[in-house]
C-alpha positions in Angstrom: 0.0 0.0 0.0 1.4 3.8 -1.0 2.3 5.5 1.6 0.1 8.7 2.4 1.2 12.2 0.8 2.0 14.6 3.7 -0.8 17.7 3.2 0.7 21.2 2.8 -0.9 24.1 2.9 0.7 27.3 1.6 -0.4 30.4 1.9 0.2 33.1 -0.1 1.0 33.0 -3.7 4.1 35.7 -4.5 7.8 34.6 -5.1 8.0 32.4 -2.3 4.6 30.7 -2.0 4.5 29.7 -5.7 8.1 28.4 -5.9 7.3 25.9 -2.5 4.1 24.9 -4.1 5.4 24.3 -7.6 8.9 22.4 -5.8 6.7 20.5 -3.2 3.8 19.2 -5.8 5.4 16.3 -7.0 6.0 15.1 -3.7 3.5 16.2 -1.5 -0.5 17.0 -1.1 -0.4 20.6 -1.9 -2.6 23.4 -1.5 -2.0 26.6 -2.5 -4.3 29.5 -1.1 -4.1 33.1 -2.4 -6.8 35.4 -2.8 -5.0 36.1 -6.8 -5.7 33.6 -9.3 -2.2 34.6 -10.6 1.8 35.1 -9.7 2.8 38.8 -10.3 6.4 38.8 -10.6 7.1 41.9 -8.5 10.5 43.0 -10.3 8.3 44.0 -13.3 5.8 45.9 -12.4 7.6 49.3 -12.9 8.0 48.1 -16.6 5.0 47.0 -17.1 3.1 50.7 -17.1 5.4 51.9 -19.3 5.4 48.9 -21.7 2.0 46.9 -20.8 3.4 43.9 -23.3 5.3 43.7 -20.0 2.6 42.2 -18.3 1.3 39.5 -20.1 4.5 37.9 -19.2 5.2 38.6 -15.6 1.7 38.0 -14.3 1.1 34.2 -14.4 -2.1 31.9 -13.8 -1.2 30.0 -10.9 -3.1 27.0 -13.2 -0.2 27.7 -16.0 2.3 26.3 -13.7 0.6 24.4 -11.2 -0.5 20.8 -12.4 -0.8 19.0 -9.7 -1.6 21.2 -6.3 -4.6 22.5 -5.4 -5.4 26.1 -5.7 -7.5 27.9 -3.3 -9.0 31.1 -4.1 -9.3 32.8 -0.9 -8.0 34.7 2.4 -6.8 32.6 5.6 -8.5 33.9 8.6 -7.0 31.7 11.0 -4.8 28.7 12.1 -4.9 25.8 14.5 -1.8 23.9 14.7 -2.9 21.4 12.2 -5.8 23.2 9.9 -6.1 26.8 8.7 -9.9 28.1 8.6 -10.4 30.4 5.4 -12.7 33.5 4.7 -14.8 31.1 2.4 -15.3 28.8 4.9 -12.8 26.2 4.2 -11.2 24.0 6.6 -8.2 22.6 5.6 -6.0 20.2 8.0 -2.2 20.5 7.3 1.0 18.4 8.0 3.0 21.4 7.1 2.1 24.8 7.0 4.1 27.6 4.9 3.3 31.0 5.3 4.1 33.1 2.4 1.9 36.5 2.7 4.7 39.3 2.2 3.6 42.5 2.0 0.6 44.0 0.1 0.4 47.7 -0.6 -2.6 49.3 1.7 -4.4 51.0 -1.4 -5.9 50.2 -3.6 -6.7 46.8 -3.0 -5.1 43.9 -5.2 -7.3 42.5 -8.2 -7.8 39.2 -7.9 -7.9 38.3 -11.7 -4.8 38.2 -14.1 -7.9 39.7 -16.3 -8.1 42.9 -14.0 -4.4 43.3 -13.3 -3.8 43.4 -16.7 -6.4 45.8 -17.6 -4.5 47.8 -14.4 -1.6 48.0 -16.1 -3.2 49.4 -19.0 -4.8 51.9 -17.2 -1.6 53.0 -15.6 0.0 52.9 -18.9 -3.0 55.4 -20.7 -2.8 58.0 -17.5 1.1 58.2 -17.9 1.1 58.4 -21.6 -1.3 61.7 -21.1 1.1 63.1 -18.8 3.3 66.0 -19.5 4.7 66.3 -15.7 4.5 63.3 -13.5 4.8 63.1 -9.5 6.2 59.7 -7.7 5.5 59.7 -4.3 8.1 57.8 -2.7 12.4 57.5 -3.2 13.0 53.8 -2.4 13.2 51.0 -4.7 10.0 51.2 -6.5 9.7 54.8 -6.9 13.5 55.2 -8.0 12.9 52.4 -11.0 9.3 54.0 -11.8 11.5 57.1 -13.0 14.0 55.7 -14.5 11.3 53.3 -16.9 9.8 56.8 -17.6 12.9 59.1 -18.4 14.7 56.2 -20.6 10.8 55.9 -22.4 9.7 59.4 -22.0 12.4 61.3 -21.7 10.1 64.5 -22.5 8.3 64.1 -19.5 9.2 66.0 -16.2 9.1 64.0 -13.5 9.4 64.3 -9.6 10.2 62.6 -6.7 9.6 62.8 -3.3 10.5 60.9 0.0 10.5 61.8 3.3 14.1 60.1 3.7 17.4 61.9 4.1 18.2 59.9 0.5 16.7 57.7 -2.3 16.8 53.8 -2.0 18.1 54.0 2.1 17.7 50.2 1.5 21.2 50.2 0.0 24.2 52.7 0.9 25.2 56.1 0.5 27.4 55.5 -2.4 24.5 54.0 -4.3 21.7 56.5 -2.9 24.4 59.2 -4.4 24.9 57.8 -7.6 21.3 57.5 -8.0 20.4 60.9 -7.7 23.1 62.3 -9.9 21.8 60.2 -12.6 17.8 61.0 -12.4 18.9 64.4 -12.0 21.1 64.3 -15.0 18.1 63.2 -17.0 15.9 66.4 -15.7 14.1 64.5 -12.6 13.5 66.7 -10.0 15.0 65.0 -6.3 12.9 66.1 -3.0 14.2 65.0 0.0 13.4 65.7 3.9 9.8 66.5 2.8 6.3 64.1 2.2 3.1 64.3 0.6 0.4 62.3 2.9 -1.3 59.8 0.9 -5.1 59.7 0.7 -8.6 59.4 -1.4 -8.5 62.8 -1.7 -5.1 63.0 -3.3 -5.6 64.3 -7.0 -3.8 66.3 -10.1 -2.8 69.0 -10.6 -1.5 70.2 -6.6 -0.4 68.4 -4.4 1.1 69.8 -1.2 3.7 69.0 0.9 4.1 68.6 4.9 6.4 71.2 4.5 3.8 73.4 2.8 5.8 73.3 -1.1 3.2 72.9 -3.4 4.4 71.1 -6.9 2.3 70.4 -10.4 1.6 67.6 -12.4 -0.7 65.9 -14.5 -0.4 62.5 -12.7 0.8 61.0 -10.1 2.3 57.6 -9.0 2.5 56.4 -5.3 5.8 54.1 -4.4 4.8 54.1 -0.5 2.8 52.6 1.9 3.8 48.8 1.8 2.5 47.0 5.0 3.0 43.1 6.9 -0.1 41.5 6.3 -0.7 40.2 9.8 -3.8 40.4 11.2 -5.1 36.6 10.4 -1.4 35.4 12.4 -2.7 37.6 15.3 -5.9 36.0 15.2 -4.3 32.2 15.2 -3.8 30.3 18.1 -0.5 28.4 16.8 1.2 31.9 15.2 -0.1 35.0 17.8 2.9 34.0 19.7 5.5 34.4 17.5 4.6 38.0 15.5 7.3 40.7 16.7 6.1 44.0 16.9 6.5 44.8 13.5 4.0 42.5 12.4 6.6 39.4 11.0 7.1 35.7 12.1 9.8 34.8 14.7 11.8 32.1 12.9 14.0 29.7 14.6 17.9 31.3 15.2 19.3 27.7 13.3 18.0 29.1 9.8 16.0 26.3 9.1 13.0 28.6 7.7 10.7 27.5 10.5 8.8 29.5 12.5 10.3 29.5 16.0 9.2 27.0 18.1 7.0 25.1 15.6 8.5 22.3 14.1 5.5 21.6 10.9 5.4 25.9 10.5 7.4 27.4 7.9 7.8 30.8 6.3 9.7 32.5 3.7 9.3 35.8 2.2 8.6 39.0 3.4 6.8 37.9 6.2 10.3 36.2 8.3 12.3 38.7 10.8 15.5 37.2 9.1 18.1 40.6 9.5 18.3 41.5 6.2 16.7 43.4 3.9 13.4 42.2 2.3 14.3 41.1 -1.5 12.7 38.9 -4.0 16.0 37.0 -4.7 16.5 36.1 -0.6 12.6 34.7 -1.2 13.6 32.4 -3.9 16.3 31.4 -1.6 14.1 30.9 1.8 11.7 29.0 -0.4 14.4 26.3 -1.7 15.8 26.1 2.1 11.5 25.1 3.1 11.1 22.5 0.0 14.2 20.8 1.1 13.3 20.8 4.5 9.6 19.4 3.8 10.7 17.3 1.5 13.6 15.8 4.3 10.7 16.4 7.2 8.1 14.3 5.1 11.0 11.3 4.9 12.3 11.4 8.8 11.1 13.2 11.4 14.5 13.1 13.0 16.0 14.7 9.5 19.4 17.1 9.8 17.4 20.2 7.8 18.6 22.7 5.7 20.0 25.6 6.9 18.9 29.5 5.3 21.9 32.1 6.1 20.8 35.6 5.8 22.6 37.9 3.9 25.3 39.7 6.5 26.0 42.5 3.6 23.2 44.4 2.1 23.3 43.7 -1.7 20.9 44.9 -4.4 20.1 46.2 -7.8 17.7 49.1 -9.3 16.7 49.2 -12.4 17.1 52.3 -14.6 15.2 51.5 -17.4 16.1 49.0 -19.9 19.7 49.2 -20.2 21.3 50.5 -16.5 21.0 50.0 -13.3 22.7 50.6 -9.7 23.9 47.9 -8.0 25.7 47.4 -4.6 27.5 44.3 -5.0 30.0 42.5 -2.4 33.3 44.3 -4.6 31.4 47.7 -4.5 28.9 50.0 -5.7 28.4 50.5 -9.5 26.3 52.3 -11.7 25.9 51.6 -15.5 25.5 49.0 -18.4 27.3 46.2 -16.2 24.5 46.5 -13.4 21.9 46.8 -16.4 23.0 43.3 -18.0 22.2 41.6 -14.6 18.9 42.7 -14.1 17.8 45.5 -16.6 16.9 44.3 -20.0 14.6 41.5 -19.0 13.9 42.2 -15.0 14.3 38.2 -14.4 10.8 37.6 -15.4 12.3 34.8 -18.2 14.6 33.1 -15.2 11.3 33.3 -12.8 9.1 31.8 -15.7 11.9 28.8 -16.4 11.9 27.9 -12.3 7.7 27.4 -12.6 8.4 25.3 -16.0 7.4 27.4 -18.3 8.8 29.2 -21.7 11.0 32.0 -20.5 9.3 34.1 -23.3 
């Protein structure tokens, strides 16, 4: 007689969650629950309103490159420590749980169809080609590459930024912050520091104000702020309210094994760990190999020596500047130029991302 599959439930369907459900299907009874019908790869969404074409690529039906695990169109509301209860009334026990829910931007809500996300995008895509001036609200990774897709296709446009931060992209370090700046600048962006525009309903073309009372013009606007945890279901689980810090993430265990500390069946990966580093797409691809090896070693022996997930002791990263440069802070240094660019520029890793899920890069 077979043995019995080992039941998995995933939750959350971003870099991380679709990577352990597509590497654990084969081998386990997987479910994957996301409230998206699709994967949006998140290093190409800054392309994609400039160049819509972009889109059809990077936003994938999770039924393209699933074909075995089940996928769950929904919201977990809570968890036991062996079922999670779901906002459409599901009740799903679980030998392993993986919890994958990153962070969502607080407004305006994601769609849930590749259908609407694409029809987003084109929205976007219409307002900015209207546009003579543009506003980005924000200075850190997404409002930084937002620019540079605009100036390198747009380059009539007049474009600003603003963040409330003493520099652009803080996530990285001075040298790369500074070489940043020079470059949008060079191009005609106009760099506001030290100063913020709140962010609400009311929020509209052509003023906009600023705490420190500047007022600036334009005929659109983008905002590249306001990314939150999405924690509330873990505070409202019995097995998980113990082990949220303060900022909203999961306590994982100090060995690096990508379980949730103190839970031997809990994983996470993502956004959503309190690994010390800094929250990346690339260090989720590499949490999410460290819980498929793991499960897949957990699912053989209990008494299994697991994986181990080192975070990354250096801050390292690249921005995008359109399609041919980018900055990158790299363990030999900081550069800025075509060398960055051929790492991550011309094609954003959406082909690479595609070829892990099984598909056609193109």
């Amino acid at each position: 007689m077979a043995e019995m599959k080992k039941k998995v439930v995933v939750v959350g369907g971003g870099i991380a969650g679709s990577a352990i459900a597509k590497g654990l299907e084969d081998h386990a009874d997987v479910t994957l629950i996301d409230p998206k019908n699709y994967l949006d790869i998140p290093y190409a969404r800054m392309r994609a309103i400039v160049e819509p074409a972009m889109a059809e690529r990077s936003i994938i039906l999770h039924s393209d490159y699933l074909k075995k695990a089940k996928i769950l169109e929904s919201t977990v509301e809570s968890a036991t420590d062996s079922e999670v209860t779901t906002a459409s009334g599901e009740r799903l026990p679980y030998d392993f749980l993986v919890v994958c829910t990153g962070t969502v931007f607080s407004s305006p809500p994601e769609k849930t169809t590749k259908a609407e996300r694409l029809e987003e995008f084109n929205g976007l895509n219409r307002k900015l080609q209207e546009a003579e001036s543009v506003l980005i609200i924000g200075g850190g990774p997404v409002g930084v590459e937002l620019a540079g897709e605009i100036v390198t296709d747009f380059p009539a446009k007049k474009v600003t930024i603003i963040s409330g931060a003493d520099r652009l992209i803080e996530f990285l370090g001075p040298k790369a912050s500074k070489k940043t700046e020079k470059w949008l600048t060079k191009k005609g962006v106009t760099v506001i520091l030290k100063d913020k525009i709140d962010v609400n309903d009311s929020l509209a073309p052509p003023t906009f104000e600023t705490k420190k009372h500047v007022e600036l013009k334009a005929d659109a606007h983008f905002v590249a702020t306001g990314k939150k945890v999405a924690t509330k279901w873990l505070e409202a689980s019995e097995v998980l309210k113990e082990h949220v810090t303060v900022d909203g993430r999961l306590k994982m265990e100090s060995t690096g094994t990508c379980q949730v500390e103190g839970l031997k069946n809990v994983f996470a990966a993502g956004d959503i760990t309190d690994f010390k580093e800094i929250k990346q797409g690339f260090l989720a691809g590499k949490h999410a190999a460290v819980v498929v090896e793991n499960i897949k070693k957990l699912s053989a022996s209990p008494d299994a020596k697991l994986a181990a997930y080192k975070p990354l002791a250096t801050p390292m990263g690249i921005v995008s500047l359109g399609r041919v440069l980018a900055v990158a802070q790299m363990p030999f240094g900081t550069i800025l130029g075509r060398l960055a660019g051929l790492l991550k520029s011309k094609d954003l890793f959406v082909g690479k991302t595609r070829e892990s899920l099984g598909l056609k890069a193109k």
